[in-house]
C-alpha positions in Angstrom: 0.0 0.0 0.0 2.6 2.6 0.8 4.3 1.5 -2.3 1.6 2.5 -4.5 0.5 5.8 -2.4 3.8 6.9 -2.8 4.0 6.9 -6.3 0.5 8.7 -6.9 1.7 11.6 -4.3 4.8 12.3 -6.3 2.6 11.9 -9.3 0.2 14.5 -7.7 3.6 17.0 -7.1 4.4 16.8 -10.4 0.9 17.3 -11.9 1.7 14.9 -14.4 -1.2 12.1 -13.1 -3.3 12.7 -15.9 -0.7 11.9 -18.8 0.8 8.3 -17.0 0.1 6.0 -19.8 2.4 3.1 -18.9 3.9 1.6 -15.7 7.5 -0.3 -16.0 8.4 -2.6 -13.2 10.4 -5.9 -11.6 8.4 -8.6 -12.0 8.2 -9.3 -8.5 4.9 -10.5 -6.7 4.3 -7.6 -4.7 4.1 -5.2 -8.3 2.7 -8.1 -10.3 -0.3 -9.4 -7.7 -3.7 -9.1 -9.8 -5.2 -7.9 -6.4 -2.7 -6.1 -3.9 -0.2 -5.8 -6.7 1.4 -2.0 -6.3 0.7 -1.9 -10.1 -3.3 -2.7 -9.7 -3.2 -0.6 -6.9 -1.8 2.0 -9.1 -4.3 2.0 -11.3 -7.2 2.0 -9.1 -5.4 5.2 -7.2 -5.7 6.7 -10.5 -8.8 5.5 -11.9 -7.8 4.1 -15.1 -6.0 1.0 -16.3 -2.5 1.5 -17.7 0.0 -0.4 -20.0 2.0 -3.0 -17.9 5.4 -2.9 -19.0 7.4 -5.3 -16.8 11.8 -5.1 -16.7 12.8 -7.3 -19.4 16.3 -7.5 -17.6 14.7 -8.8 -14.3 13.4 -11.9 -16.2 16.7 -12.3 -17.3 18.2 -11.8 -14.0 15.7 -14.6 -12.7 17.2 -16.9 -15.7 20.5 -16.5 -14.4 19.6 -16.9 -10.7 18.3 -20.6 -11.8 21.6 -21.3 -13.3 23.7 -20.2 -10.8 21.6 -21.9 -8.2 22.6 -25.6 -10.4 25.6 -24.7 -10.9 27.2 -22.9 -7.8 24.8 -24.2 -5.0 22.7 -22.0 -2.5 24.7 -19.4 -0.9 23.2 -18.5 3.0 24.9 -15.1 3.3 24.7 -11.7 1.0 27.6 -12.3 -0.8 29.5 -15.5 -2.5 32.4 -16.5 -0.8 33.8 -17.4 -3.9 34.1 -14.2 -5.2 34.7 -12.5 -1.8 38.2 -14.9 -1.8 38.8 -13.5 -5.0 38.2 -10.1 -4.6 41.3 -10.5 -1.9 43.4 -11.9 -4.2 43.2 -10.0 -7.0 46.1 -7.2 -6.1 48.1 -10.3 -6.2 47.0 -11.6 -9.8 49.0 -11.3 -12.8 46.5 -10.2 -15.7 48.9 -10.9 -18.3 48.9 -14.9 -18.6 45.0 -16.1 -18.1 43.2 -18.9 -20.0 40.5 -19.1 -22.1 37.8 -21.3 -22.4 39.2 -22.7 -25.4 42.3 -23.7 -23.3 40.2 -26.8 -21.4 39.3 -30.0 -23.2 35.5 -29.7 -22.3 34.6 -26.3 -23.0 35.7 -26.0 -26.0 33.9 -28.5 -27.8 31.1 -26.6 -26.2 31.6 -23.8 -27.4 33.5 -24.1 -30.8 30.4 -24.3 -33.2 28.9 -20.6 -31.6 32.4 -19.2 -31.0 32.9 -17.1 -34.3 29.1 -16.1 -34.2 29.0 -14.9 -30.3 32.4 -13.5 -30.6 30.7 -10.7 -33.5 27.6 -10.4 -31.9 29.4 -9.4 -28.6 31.8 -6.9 -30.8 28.9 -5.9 -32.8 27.2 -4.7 -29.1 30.4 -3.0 -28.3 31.0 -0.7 -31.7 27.0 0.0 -31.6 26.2 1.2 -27.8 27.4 3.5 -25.4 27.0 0.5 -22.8 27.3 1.1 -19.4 30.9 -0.3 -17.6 29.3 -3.5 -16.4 27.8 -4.2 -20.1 30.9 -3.3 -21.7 32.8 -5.4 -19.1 30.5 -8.6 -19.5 30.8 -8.2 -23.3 34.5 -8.1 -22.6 35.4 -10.9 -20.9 32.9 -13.0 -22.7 35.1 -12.5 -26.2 38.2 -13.4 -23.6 36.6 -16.3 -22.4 36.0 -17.2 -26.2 39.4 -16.8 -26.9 39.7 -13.6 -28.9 41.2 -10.2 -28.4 38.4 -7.1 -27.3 38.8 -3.9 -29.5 40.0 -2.1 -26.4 42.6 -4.7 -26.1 42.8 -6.9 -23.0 42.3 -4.7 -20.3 40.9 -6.1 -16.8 38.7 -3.8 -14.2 39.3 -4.9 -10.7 36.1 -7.0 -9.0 33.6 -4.7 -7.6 30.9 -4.9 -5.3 28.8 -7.9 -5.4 25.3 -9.1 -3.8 22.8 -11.6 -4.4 20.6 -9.1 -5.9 23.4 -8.1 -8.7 23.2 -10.9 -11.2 24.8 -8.8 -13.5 27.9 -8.9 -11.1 28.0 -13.2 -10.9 28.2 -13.8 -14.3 30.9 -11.0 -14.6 32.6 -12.4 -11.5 32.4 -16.3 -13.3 33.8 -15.5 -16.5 36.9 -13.4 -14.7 37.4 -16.4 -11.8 37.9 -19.0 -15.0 40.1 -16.2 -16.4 42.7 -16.6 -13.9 41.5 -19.9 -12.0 45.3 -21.2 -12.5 46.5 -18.1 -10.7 43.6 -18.7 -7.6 43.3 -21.0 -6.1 39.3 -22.8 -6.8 38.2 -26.9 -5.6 37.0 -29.0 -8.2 33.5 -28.0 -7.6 34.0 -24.6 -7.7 36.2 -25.1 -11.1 33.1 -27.4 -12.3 30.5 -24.8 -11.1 32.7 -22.2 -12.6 33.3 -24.1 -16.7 29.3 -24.7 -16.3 28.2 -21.0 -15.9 30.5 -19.5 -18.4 29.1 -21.7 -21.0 25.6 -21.1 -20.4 26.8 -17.2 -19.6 28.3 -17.0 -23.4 26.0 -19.6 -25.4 22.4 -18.6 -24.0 22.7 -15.4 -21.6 24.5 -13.0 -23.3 22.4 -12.2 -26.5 19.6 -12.5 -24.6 20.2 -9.8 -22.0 21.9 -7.7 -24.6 18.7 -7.6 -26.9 16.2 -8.0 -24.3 14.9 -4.0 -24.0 14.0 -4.0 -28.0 10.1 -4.4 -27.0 8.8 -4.7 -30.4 11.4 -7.8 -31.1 10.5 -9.2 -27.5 7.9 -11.8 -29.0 10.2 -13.4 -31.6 13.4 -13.3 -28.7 11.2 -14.4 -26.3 10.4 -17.8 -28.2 13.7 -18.2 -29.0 15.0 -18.0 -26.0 12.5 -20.6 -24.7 13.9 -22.8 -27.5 17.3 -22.1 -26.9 17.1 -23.2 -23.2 14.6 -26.4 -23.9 17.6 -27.7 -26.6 20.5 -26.7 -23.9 19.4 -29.8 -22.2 22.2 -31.6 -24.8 24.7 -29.7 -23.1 23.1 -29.3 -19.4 20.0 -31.0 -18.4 20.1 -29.3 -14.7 20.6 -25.8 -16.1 17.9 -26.8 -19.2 14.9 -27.6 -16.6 15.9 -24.7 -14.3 15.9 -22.2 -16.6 13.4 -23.1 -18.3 10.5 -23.6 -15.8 11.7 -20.1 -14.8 
């Protein structure tokens, strides 16, 4: 409730009430409810119904939480102690020698057929936007992890913040671990966790979140990013169903 009656007041402040046409929001229950929904609520505050036009990237961000969840395990704390070990170490890290995933014997016959294509699509997404640092960075690392060069050359930004709530941040933080995994220290079921997200990260994720805000091409992406995740059950069953269902 306070949600909702917040909005309307700054609505009121503004005197712009009268020409809200649309509402855009996380698709989280307590916008989405159909009956205490801040976005129903919303509406009836302001007596008319409104286009619903629900954050693209937070279904994405909800994909990704099902895949790390397979592949990482549950984490009881804010942050991923994972990455906090590796935030530590990183003064300590060499960035000149890292590997690639084309480097280990099963991701790269994972990722071989896609490479050349996900390698210009990334590249592509670099020449045509003014992304953001965390875009630029995930498109980055993602044509490291492929094992090709960046425009910028191979430059490396030191690990910022991270929290559960920052998806954006794990599959930044997953790519850069592999990276340099021979330089830190990771257990086989970190390294496992680790060659499992990358590949979904660069083979599914990435052109999906990249291309997700174009609303009028969100039917078409939509469906094929249903069909991309159904067939990824060749490569990962667990992260297939997951996904999926999400």
């Amino acid at each position: 409730e306070s949600q909702p009656q917040a909005v309307v007041d700054g609505l009121d402040q503004w005197g712009i009430t009268d020409k809200i046409a649309a509402l855009s929001f996380d698709t989280t229950a307590s916008n989405t409810g159909i009956r205490g929904g801040a976005c129903v609520l919303i509406e009836q505050k302001i007596g008319r119904d409104l286009l619903h036009f629900g954050c693209r990237h937070h279904v994405m961000e909800i994909v990704l939480a099902a895949s790390f969840k397979v592949s990482m395990g549950l984490f009881s704390g804010p942050e991923v102690l994972l990455f906090k070990r590796f935030q530590a170490a990183w003064e300590f890290i060499d960035i000149g020698p890292f590997d690639s995933g084309m480097t280990d014997d099963v991701v790269r016959p994972c990722i071989s057929a896609e490479k050349e294509r996900i390698i210009d699509f990334a590249t592509s997404q670099l020449a045509a936007h003014q992304t953001r640092d965390d875009y630029r960075e995930l498109l980055e690392l993602a044509i490291h992890f492929l094992g090709a060069v960046p425009p910028r050359g191979v430059l490396f930004r030191a690990p910022g913040p991270m929290h559960h709530a920052r998806w954006m941040a794990k599959a930044i933080y997953v790519l850069k671990v592999w990276l340099f995994r021979r330089q830190f220290k990771v257990t086989a079921k970190e390294e496992k966790g680790l060659r499992e997200m990358c590949c979904f990260v660069v083979l599914v994720y990435l052109e999906s979140w990249f291309t997700a805000p174009s609303a009028v091409q969100a039917p078409q992406r939509d469906l094929n990013l249903m069909k991309d995740l159904l067939n990824y059950s060749t490569t990962n069953f667990d992260i297939s169903k997951a996904t999926s269902e999400k």
